[in-house]
C-alpha positions as CSV (number, residue, x, y, z in Angstrom):
1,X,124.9,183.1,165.6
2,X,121.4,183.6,164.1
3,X,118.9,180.6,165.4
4,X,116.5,179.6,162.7
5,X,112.7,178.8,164.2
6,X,111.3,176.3,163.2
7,X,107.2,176.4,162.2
8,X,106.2,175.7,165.9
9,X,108.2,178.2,166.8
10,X,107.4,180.9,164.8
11,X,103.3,180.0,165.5
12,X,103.7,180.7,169.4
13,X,105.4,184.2,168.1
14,X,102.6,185.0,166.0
15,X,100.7,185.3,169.3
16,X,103.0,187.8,170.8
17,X,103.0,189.8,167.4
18,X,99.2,189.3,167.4
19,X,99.4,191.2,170.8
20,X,101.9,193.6,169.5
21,X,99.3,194.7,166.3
22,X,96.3,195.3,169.0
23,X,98.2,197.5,171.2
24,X,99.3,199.2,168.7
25,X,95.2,199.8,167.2
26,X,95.3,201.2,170.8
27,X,97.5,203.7,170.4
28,X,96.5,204.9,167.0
29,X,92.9,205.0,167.9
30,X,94.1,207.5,170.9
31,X,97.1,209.5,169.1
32,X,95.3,213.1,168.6
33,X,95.8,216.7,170.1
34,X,95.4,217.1,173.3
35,X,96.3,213.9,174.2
36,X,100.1,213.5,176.6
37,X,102.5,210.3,175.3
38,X,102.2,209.1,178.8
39,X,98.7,208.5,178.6
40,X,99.0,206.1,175.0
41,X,101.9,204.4,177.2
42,X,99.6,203.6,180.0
43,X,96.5,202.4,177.8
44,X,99.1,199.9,175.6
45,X,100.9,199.2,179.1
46,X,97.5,198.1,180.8
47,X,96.8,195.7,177.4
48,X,99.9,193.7,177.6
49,X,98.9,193.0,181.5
50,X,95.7,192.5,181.2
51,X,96.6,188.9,178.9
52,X,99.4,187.9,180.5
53,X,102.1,189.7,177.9
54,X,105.5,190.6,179.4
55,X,106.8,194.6,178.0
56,X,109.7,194.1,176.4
57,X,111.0,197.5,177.0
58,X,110.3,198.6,180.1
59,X,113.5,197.9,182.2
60,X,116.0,197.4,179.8
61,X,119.3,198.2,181.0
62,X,121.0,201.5,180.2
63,X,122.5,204.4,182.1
64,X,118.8,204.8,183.1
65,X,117.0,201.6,182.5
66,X,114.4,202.8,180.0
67,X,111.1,203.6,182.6
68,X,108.1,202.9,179.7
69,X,106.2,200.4,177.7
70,X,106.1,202.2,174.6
71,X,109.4,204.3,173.0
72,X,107.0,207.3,171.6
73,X,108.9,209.6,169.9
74,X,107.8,213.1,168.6
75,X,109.1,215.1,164.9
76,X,113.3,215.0,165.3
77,X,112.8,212.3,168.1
78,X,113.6,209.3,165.6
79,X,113.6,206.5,168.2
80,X,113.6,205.6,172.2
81,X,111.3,208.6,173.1
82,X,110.2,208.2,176.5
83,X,106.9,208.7,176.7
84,X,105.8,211.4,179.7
85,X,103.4,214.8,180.2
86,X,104.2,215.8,176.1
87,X,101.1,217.0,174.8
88,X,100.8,216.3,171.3
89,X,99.5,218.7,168.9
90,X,98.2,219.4,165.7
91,X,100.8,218.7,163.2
92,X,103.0,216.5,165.0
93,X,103.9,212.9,164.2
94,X,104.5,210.7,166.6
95,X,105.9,207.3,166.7
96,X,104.8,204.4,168.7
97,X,107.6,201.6,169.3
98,X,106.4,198.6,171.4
99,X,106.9,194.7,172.2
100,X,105.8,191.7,174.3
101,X,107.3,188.5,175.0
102,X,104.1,185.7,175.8
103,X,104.8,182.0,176.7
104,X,108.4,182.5,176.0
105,X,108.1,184.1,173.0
106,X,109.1,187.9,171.4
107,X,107.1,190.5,169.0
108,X,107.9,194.1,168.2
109,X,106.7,196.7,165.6
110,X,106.2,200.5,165.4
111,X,104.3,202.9,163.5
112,X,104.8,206.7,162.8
113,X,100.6,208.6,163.0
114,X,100.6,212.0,161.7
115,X,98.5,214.2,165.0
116,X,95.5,215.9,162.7
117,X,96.7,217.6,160.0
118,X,100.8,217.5,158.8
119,X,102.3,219.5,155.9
120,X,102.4,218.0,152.2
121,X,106.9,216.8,153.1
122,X,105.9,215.3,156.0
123,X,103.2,213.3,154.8
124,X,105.7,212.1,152.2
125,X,108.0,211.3,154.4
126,X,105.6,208.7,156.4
127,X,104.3,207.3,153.1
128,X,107.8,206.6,151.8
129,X,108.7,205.2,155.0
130,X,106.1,203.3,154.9
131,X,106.7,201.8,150.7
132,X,110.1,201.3,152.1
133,X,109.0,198.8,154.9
134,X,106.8,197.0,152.1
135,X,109.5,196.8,149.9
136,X,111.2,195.0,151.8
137,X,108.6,192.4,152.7
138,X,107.6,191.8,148.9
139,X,111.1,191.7,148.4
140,X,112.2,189.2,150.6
141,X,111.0,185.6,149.0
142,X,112.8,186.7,145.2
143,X,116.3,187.6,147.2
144,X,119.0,185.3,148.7
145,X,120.8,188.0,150.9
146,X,119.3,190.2,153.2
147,X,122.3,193.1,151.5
148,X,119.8,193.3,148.6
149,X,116.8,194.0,150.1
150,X,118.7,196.4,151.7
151,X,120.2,198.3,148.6
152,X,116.4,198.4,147.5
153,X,115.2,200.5,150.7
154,X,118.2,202.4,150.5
155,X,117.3,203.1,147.2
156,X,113.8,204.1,147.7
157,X,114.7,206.2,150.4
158,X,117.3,208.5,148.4
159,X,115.0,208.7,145.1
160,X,112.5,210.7,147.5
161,X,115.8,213.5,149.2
162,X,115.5,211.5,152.6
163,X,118.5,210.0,154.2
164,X,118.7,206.8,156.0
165,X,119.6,206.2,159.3
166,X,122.8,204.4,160.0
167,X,123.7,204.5,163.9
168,X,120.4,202.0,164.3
169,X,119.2,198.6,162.5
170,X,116.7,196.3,163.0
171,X,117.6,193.0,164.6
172,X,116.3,189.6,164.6
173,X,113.9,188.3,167.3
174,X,112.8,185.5,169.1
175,X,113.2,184.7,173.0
176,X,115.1,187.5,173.2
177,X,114.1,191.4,171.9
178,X,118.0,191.3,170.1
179,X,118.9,188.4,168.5
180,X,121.7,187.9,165.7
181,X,121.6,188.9,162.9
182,X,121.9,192.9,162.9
183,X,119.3,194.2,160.0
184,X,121.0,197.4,158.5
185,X,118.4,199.6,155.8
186,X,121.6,200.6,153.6
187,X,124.4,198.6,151.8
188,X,128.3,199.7,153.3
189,X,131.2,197.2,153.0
190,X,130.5,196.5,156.7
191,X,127.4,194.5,155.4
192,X,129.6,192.2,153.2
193,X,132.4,191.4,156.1
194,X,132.3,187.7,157.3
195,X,129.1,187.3,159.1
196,X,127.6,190.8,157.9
197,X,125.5,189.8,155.4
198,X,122.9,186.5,155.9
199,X,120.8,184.5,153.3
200,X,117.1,185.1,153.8
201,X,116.1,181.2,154.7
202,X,113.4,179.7,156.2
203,X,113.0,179.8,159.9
204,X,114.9,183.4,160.1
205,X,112.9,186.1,161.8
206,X,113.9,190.1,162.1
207,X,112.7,193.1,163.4
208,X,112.9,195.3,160.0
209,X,112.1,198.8,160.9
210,X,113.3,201.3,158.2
211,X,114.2,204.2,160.1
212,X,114.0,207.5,157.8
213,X,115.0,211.9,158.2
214,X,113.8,214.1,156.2
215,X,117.3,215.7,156.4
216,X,120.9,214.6,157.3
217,X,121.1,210.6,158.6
218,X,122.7,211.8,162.0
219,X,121.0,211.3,165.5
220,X,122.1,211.9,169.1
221,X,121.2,210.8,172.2
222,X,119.6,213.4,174.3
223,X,119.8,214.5,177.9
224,X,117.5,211.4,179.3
225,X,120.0,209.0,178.3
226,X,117.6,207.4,175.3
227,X,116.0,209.6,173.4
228,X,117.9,209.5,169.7
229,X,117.1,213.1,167.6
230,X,118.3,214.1,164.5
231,X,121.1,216.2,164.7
232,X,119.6,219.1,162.6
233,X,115.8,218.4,164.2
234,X,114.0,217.8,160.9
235,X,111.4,215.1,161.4
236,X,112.0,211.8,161.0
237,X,109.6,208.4,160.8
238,X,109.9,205.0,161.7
239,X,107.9,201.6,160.6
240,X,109.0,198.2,162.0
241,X,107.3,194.7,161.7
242,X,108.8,191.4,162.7
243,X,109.0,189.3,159.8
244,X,109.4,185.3,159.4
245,X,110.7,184.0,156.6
246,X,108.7,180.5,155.6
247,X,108.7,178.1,153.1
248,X,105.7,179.7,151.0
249,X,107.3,183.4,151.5
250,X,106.9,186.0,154.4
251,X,104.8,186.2,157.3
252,X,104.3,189.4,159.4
253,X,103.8,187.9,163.1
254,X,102.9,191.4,163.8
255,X,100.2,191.6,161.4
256,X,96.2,192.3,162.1
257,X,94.6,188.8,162.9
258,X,93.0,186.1,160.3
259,X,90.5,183.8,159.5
260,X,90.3,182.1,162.7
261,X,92.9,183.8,164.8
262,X,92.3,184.9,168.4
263,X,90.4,188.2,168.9
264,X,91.1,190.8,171.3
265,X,88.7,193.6,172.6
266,X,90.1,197.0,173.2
267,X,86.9,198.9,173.6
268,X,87.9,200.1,177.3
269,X,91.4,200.6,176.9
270,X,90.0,203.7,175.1
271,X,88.2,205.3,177.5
């Protein structure tokens, strides 16, 4: 059953999201060559602690319960990289996937940085991914069903020659990392099942987090029990922000601060 938030609600996540945007200018001021995964992991780990912010990820149950802060995944890894001794390197993209839960309350986004320079395809492949997550937050206020905002990033995704991935969604989010409903990036007849679809009202919030190869759409879980590849290791990119749906349109909760918001230093979580 999805649980609509109510604007009270949705204002205490904004802290958590507000969290959730300042690690992440953490780990984009730090992704470069030379640099290991587990070092971005411990810098956006020590953040989170340092104001009081639960990690969302660290912990969570699985054959292994997943042993990080961050999922950072690397070219073909397309999600639930764990991040380790990996040195990244010139050409590489690398994607950062992190949440926090503070006073109760859940926010989760993820961005794909190119390491220096990347070829010409797979700078395309971020900036699409990219448009495609932006789509779908400008399209949000002028649709009633989540199924066609959907068909538009599955749209934008196959006018470019990539392929969508369909073995993971985004989600919606509040106390909990999961909530209902289940936020699929492509329309299937799944989606229009009793309870697949769901009207874009006010008080909803989801993870959306297009997740986009640059060949086939099929992933597999590797041998540490969470990393998801694609199955034919092209790169792939992924862009997530959690997303409440108001009264006067869209807010991203995960979003760089505003007028007035709280202010965070970072300075010597890069050094």
């Amino acid at each position: 059953m999805i649980t609509l938030k109510s604007k009270r609600e949705i204002a205490k996540m904004r802290k958590a999201g507000l969290l959730v945007w300042y690690a992440h200018q953490i780990g984009a001021a730090l992704v470069r060559p030379g640099i290991t995964t587990g070092e971005i992991d411990e810098r956006m780990e020590r953040f989170f602690l340092d104001y009081g912010a639960q990690p969302l990820f660290k912990g969570v149950p699985g054959k292994v319960p997943f042993p990080a802060t961050c999922c950072i995944s690397v070219n073909e890894e397309v999600v639930h990289g764990i991040p380790g001794k990996r040195v990244l390197k010139n050409g590489d993209i690398v994607s950062i996937d992190t949440g926090c839960r503070i006073d109760g309350w859940c926010g989760d986004a993820a961005v794909t940085h190119p390491v220096g320079r990347v070829s010409a395809d797979v700078q395309k492949l971020l900036d699409v991914t990219m448009r495609v997550l932006q789509i779908a937050i400008d399209a949000i206020p002028q649709c009633e069903y989540w199924s066609q905002v959907a068909k538009l990033m599955e749209d934008e995704v196959i006018k470019h020659g990539f392929s969508v991935v369909e073995s993971l969604v985004g989600h919606g989010i509040g106390r909990e990392l999961h909530e209902a409903p289940q936020v699929p990036n492509y329309v299937s007849t799944e989606m229009f099942r009793v309870g697949g679809d769901f009207r874009l009202q006010p008080g909803l919030v989801i993870a959306v987090e297009p997740m986009v190869n640059m060949g086939v759409k099929r992933v597999a879980v590797q041998k540490d029990h969470w990393t998801m590849s694609t199955v034919d290791r092209k790169p792939s990119a992924h862009f997530e922000h959690t997303l409440a749906v108001t009264e006067k349109g869209v807010q991203i909760l995960t979003d760089a601060p505003e007028p007035g918001e709280e202010r965070f230093d970072i300075q010597k979580y890069l050094t």
